[in-house]
FIKOL-255733 format. One record per residue (C-alpha): x, y, z; chain; residue number from 1. Coordinates in Angstrom, 3 decimals. Last residue first. Layout:
px:py:pz:ch:i
X:Y:Z:A:NUM;
...
//
This chain:
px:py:pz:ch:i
99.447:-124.038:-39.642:A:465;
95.650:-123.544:-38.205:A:464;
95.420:-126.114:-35.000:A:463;
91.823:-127.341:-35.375:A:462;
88.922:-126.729:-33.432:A:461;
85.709:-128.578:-32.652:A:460;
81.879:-128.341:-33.311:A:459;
79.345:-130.898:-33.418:A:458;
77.135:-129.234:-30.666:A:457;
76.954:-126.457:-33.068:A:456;
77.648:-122.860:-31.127:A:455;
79.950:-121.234:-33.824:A:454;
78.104:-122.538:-36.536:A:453;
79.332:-120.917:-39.515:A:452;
82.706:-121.212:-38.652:A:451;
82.277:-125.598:-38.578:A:450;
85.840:-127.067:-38.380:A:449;
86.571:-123.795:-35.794:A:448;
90.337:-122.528:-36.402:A:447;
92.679:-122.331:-33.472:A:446;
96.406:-120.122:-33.808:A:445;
94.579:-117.133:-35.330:A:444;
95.280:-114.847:-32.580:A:443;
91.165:-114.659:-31.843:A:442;
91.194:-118.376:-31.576:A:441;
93.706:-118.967:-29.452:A:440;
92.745:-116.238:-27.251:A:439;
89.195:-117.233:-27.069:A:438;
90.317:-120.948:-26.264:A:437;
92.647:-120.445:-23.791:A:436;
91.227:-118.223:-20.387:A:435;
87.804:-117.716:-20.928:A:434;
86.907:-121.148:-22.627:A:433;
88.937:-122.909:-19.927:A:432;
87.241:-121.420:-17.501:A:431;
83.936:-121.909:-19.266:A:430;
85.082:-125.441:-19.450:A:429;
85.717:-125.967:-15.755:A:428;
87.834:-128.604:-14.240:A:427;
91.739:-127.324:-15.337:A:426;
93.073:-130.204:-16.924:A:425;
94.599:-128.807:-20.068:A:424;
93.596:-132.237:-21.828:A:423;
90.266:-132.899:-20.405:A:422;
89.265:-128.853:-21.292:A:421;
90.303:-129.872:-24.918:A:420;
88.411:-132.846:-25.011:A:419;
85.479:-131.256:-23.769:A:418;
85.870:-128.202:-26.381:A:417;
85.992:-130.813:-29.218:A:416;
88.959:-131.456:-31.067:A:415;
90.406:-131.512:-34.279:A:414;
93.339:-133.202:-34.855:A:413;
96.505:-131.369:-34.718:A:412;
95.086:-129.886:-31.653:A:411;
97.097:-132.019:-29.219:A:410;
100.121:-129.860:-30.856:A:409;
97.912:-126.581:-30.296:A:408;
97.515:-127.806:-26.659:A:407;
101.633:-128.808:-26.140:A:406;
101.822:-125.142:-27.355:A:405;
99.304:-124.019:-24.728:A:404;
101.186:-126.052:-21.736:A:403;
104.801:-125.155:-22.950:A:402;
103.880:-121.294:-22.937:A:401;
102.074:-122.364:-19.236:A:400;
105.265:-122.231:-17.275:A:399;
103.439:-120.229:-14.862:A:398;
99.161:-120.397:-15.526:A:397;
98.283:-119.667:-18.868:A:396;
99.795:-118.006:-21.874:A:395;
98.238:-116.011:-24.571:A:394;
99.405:-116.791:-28.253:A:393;
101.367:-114.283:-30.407:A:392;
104.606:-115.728:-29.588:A:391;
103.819:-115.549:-25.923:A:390;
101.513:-113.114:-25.089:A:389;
100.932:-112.206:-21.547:A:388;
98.037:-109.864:-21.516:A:387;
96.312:-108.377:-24.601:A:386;
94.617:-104.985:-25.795:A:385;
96.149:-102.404:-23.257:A:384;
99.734:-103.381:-23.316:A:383;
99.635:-105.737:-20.139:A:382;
102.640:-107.078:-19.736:A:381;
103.814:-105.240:-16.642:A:380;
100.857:-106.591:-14.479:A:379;
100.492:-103.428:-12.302:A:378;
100.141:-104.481:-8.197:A:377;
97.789:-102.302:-6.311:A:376;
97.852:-102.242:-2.774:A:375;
94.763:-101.481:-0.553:A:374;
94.399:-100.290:3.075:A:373;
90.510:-100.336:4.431:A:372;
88.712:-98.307:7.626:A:371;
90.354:-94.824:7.756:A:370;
91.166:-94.651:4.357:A:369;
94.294:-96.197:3.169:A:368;
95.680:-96.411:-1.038:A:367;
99.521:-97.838:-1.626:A:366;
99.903:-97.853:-5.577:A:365;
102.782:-100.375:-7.602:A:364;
104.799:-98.247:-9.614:A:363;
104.275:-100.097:-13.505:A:362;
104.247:-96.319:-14.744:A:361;
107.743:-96.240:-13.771:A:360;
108.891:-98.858:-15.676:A:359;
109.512:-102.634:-15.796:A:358;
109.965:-104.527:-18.932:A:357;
111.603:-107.322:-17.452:A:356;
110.716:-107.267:-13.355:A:355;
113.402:-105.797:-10.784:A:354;
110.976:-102.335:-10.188:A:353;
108.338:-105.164:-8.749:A:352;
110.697:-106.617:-6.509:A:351;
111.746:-103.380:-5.112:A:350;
108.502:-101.896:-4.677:A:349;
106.775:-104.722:-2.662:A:348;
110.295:-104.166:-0.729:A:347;
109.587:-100.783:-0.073:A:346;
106.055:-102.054:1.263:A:345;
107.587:-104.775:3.475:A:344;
110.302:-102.494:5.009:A:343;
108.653:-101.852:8.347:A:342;
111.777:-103.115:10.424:A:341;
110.499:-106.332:11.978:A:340;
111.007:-108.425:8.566:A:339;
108.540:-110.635:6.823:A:338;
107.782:-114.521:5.646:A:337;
110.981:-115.549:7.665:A:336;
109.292:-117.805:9.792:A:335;
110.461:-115.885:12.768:A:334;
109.087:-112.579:11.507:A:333;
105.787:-114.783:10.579:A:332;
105.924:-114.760:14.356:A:331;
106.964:-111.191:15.787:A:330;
104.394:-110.225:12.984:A:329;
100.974:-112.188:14.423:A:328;
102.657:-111.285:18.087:A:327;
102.702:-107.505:16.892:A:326;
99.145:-107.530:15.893:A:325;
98.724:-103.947:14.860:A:324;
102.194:-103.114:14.452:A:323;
103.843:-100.047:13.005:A:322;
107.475:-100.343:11.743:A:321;
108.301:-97.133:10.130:A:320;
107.734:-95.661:6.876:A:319;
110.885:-93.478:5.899:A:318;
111.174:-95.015:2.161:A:317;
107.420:-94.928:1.730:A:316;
107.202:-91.235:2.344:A:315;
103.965:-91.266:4.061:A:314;
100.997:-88.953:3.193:A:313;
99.724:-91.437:0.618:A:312;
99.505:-93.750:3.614:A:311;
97.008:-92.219:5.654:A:310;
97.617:-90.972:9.402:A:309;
95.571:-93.012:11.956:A:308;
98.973:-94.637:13.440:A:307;
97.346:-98.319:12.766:A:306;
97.196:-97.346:8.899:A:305;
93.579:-98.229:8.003:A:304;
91.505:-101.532:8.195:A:303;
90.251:-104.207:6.646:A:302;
92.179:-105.866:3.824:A:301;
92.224:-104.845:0.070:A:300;
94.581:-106.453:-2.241:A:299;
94.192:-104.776:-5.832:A:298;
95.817:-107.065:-9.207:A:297;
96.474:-105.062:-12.200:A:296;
95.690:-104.759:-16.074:A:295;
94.039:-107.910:-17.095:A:294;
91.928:-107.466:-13.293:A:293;
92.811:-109.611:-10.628:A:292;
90.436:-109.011:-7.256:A:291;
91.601:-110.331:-3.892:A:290;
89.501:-109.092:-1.094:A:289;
90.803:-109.564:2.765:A:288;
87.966:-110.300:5.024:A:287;
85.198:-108.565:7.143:A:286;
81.480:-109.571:9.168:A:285;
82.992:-107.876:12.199:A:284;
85.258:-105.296:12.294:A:283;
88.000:-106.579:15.197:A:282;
90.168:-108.513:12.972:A:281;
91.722:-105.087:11.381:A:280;
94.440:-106.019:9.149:A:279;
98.362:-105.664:9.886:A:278;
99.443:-109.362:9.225:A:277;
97.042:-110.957:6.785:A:276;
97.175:-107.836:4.812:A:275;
101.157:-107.373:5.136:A:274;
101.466:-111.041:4.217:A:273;
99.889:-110.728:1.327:A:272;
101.362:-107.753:0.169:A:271;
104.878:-109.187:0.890:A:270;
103.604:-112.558:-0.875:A:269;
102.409:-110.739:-3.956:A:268;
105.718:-108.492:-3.723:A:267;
107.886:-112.065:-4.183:A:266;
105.324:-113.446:-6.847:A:265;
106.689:-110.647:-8.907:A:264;
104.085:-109.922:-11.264:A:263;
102.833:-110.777:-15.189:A:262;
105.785:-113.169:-15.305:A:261;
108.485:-112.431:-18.518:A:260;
110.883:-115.405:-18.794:A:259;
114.142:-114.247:-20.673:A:258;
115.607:-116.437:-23.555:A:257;
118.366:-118.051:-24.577:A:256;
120.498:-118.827:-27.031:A:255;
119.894:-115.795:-29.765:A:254;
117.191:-114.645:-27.477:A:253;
113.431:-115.336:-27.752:A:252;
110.921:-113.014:-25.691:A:251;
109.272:-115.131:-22.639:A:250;
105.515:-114.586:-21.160:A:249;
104.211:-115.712:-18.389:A:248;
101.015:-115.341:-16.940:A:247;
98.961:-115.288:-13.594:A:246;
95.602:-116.828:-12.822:A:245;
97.180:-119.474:-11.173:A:244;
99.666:-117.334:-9.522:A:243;
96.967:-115.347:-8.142:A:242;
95.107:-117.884:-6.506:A:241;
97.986:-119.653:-5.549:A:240;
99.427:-117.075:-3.247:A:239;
95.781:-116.862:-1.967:A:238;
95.847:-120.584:-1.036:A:237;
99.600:-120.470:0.507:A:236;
98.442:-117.172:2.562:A:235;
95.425:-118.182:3.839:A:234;
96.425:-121.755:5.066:A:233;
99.121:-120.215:6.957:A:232;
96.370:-117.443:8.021:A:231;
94.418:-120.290:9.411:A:230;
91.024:-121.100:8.309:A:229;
88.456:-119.245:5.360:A:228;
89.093:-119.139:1.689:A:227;
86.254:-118.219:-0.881:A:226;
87.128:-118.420:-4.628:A:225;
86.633:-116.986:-8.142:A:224;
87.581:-117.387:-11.645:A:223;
87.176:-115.754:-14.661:A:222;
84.458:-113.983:-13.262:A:221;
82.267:-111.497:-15.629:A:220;
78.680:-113.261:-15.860:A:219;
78.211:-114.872:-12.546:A:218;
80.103:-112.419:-10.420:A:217;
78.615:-109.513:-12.159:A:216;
81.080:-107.143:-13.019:A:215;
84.378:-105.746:-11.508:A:214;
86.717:-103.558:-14.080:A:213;
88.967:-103.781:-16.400:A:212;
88.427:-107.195:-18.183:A:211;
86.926:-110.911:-17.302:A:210;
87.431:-110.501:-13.206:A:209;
89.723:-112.836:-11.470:A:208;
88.062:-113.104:-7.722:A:207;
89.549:-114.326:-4.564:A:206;
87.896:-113.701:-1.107:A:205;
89.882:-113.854:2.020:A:204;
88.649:-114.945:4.926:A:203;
90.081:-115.220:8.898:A:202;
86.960:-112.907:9.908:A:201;
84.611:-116.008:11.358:A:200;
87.736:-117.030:13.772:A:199;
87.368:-120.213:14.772:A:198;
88.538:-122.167:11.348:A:197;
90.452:-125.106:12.591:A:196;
93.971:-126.351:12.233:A:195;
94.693:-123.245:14.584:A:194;
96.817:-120.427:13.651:A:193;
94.070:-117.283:13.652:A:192;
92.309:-118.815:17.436:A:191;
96.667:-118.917:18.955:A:190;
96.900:-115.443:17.576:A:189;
93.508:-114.574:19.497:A:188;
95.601:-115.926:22.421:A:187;
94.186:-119.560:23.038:A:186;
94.163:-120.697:26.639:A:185;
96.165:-123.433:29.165:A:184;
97.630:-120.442:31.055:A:183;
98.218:-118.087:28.368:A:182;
98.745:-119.252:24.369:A:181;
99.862:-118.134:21.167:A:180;
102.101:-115.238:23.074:A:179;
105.466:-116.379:21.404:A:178;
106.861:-117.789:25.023:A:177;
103.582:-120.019:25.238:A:176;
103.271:-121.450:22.096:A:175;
107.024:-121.891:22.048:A:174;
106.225:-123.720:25.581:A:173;
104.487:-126.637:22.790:A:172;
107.620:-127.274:21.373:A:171;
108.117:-125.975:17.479:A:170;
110.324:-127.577:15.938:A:169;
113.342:-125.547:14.142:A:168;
114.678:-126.250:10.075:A:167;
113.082:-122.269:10.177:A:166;
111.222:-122.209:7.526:A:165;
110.416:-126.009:6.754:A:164;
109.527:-126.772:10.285:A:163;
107.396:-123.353:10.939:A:162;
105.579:-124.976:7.566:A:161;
104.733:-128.291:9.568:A:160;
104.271:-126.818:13.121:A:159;
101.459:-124.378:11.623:A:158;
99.489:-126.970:9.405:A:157;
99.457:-129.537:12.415:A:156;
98.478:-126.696:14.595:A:155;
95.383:-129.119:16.448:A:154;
92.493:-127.521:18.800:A:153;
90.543:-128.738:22.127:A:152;
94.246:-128.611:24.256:A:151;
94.336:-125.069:23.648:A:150;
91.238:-123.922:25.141:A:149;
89.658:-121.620:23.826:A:148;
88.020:-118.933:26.115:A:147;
90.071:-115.773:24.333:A:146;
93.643:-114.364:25.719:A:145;
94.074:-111.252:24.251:A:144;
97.193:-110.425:22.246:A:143;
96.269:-110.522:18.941:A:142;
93.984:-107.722:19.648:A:141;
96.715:-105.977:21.063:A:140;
97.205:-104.396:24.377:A:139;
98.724:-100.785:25.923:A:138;
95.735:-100.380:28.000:A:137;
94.856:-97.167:25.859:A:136;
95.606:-99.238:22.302:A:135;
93.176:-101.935:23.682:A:134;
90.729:-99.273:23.727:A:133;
91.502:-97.456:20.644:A:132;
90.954:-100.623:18.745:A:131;
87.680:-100.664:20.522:A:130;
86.621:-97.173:19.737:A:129;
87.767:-98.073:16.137:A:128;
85.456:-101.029:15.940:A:127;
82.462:-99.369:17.561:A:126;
82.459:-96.489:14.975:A:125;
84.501:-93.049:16.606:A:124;
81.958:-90.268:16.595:A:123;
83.160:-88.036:13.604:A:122;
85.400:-85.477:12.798:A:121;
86.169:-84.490:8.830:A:120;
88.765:-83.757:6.652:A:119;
89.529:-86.967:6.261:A:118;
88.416:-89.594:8.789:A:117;
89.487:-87.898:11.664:A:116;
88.191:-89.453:15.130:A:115;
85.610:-88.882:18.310:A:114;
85.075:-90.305:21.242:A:113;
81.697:-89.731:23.102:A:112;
80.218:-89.375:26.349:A:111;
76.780:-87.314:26.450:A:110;
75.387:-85.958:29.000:A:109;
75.868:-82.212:27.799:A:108;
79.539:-83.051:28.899:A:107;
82.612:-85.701:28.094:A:106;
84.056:-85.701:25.085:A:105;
86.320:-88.595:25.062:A:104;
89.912:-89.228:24.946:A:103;
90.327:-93.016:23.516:A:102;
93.059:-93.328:24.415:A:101;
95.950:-92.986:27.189:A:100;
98.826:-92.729:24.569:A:99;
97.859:-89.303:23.087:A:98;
98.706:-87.949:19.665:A:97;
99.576:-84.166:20.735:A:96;
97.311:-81.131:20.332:A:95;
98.561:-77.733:19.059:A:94;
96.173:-75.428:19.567:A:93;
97.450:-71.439:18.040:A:92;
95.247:-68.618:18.574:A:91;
95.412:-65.630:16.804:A:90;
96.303:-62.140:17.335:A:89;
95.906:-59.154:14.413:A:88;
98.943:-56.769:14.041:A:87;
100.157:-58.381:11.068:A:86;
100.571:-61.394:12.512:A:85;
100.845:-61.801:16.186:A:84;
100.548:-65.387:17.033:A:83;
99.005:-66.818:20.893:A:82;
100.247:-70.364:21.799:A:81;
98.045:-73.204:23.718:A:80;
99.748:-75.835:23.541:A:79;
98.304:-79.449:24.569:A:78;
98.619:-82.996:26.094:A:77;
95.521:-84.772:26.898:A:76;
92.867:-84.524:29.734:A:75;
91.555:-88.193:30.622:A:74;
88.712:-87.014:29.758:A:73;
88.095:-83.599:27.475:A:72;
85.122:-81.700:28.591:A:71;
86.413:-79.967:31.946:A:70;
90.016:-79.373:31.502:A:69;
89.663:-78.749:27.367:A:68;
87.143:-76.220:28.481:A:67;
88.999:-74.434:30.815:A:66;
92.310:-74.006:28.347:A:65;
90.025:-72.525:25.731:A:64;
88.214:-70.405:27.785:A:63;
91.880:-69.067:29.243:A:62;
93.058:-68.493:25.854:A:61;
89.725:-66.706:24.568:A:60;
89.905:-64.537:27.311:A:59;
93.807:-63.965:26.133:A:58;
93.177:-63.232:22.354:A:57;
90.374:-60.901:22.739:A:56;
88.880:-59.260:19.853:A:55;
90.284:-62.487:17.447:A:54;
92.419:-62.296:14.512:A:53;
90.391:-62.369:10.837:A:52;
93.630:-64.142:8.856:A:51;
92.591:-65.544:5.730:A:50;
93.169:-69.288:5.029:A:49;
89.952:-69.401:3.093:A:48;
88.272:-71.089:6.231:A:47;
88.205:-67.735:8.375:A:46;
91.655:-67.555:11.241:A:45;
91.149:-66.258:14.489:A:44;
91.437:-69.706:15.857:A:43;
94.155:-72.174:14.805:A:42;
93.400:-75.680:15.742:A:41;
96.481:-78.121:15.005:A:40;
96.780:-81.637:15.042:A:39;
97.904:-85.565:16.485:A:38;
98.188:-88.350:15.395:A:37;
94.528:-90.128:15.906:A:36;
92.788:-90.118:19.289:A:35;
94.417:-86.749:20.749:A:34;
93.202:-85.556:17.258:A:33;
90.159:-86.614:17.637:A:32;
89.051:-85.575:20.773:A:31;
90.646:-82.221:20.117:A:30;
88.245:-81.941:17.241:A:29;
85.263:-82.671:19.583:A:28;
86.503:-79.466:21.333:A:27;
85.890:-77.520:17.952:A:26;
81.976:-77.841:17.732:A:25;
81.904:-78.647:21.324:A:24;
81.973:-75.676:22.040:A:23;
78.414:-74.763:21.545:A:22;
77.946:-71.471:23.997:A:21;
81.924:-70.423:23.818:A:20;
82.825:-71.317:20.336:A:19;
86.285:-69.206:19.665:A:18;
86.012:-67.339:16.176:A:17;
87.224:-67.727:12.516:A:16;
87.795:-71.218:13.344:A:15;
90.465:-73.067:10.813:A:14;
91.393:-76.757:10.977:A:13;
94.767:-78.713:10.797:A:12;
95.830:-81.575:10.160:A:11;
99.672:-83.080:8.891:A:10;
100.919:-79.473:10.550:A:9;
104.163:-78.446:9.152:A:8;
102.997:-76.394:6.362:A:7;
100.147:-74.941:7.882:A:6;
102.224:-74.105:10.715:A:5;
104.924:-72.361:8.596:A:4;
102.120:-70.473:6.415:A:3;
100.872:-68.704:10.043:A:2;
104.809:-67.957:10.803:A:1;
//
């Protein structure tokens, strides 16, 4: 019966003996658990697993009970079961996932809160003691009203795109009805969809890194960007990001031939969405972070699972729908950029398994902690030494096998880097030197007129036949 509970029990912790002079060494554990989803103490039992029992199982019961009465506020839901095994008795607390949070410690003048972040309880930080706030009062973050008033801001971006998607305009009582607004006031919804930046956390940051890992921004980036406004305006610009620095590649058939993209820009936008959507906005001084690799692409946005359990202990085809800003989803619902029934992360799958030259190693990754929730997208063309060739050469940007060959045809004549960088129109020339011209040249496609002087001022390239 012991291995049963273990087995069933997502948390659990062993005390080889009831606490009665310190105990709140195991009642700050009941704090948590009635804070997060939920667990199991089992006393009698050592930290191997091995089964000590206890001298006297039913003074230990009645402490136990007491305690949680007098130190736990409000008082959660609890069983308190006694085990024979093997002739030695054990305690079994089971505490349920309460709705009244947060459920403090309360004694030794001290009032605290406590979570799991692991295998470990801690004092709850500020951020998660608010989110378990609003979660006691039965509120969202999205939900509050703040001091804006509605009439100061514009939603030109907002009306425009819920136009396209839906073919529907939106009236200004839709800002009421969808929880934007409350009596002449911005929700924090209403604040995340306005024209105007107001909310400092509305930011993602965008980098392309030159390799496998991160680097020095100055030295290592491909390409980088800071976004901050509405999460409309979030969305479309990170979308872009990563297209941008996206490639395709195509293999040749007899009359035909089959376009190859680096990722399904479908998953990007469910992972984008979901980050917009489900992140934390109460940790200060946050944003989402974009980072492309060669090999993958990671989107990290602030802020764990909203039921406090981690992902990797989810089956992903029996997640469930689990708001944190359910007016932010009810809306983008509407707009048809996500569903209401929790499938966004089987669907990240989906699309991804549906690429050419998928397989299982491609799986994209869902990673939480208690404070962050990252997805990993695998670019299925990378093959460990280059990324997105097309006919030997690497590709840009979408589409961008018919914008290097045009390149090598403009090449004809030799050509400075300048000229070159004019011609693919894409601003930087160290951007363009990253992303073209050391492929080109390292494939053989580009020659330099001058090889001995790779860095002469004079130098330019030719297309080699």
């Amino acid at each position: 019966m012991l291995e049963k509970i273990i087995a069933e029990a997502t948390e659990y912790d062993f005390k080889i003996a009831l606490e009665k002079k310190k105990p709140k060494s195991w009642l700050k554990s009941v704090s948590a658990y009635a804070n997060g989803i939920g667990g199991v103490l089992l006393f009698g039992v050592a930290n191997d697993g091995t089964v000590t029992g206890l001298n006297n199982a039913q003074s230990d019961a009645e402490i136990i009970s007491r305690l949680i009465k007098e130190r736990i506020t409000p008082l959660p839901q609890f069983v308190l079961s006694a085990i024979n095994e093997n002739g030695k008795f054990l305690l079994v607390l089971t505490v349920t996932s309460g709705r009244s949070t947060p459920y403090y410690y309360k004694a030794d003048g001290v009032m605290e809160a406590y979570v799991r972040v692991g295998n470990e309880t801690i004092v709850a930080p500020d951020y998660l003691l608010n989110e378990l706030i609003l979660k006691g009062n039965n509120q969202s973050y999205d939900s509050l009203r703040s001091d804006a008033k509605k009439v100061d801001y514009s939603f030109n971006q907002l009306e425009a795109t819920y136009r396209e998607r839906t073919g529907i305009t939106l009236e200004g009582k839709d800002y009421y009805s969808f929880g934007l607004a409350d009596n002449g006031y911005l929700t924090n919804a209403g604040k995340l969809l306005a024209d105007q930046h107001i909310v400092y956390n509305s930011r993602i940051f965008c980098t392309r890194w030159n390799g496998l890992d991160k680097g020095s921004i100055f030295d290592d980036a491909l390409d980088d960007k800071e976004y901050e406004g509405n999460l409309i305006y979030l969305l479309q610009s990170a979308y872009d990001f990563i297209k941008n620095n996206s490639k395709v590649r195509f293999e040749k058939k007899d009359e035909y031939r089959v376009d190859k993209p680096d990722y399904s820009m479908r998953a990007v936008t469910e992972a984008l969405v979901n980050a917009l959507i489900h992140r934390d906005y109460i940790i200060m001084g946050s944003e989402i972070h974009i980072d492309m690799y060669d090999d993958r692409v990671e989107i990290q946005s602030p802020g764990g699972m909203f039921s406090g359990k981690l992902i990797q202990e989810y089956d992903l085809d029996s997640v469930g729908s689990m708001r944190r800003n359910p007016i932010l989803a009810d809306l983008f619902h509407r707009m048809k950029y996500m569903e209401r029934r929790g499938s966004g992360l089987r669907k990240i799958l989906n699309e991804t398994k549906n690429l050419p030259g998928y397989d299982e190693t491609m799986k994209p990754e869902f990673i939480s902690t208690a404070s962050d929730f990252r997805v990993i997208l695998k670019n299925v063309n990378y093959d460990g030494v280059h990324v997105g060739v097309v006919d030997g050469v690497h590709d840009g940007v979408h589409d961008a096998d018919e914008k290097v060959l045009a390149l090598l045809v403009f090449c004809e004549q030799p050509r400075s880097r300048a000229e070159m960088t004019a011609f693919m129109n894409v601003g930087s020339r160290a951007y363009f030197v990253n992303k073209y011209l050391r492929a080109l040249l390292a494939d053989g496609k580009l020659a330099m007129t001058i090889p001995d002087k790779p860095k002469s001022k004079n130098q330019k390239y030719i297309r080699v036949k």
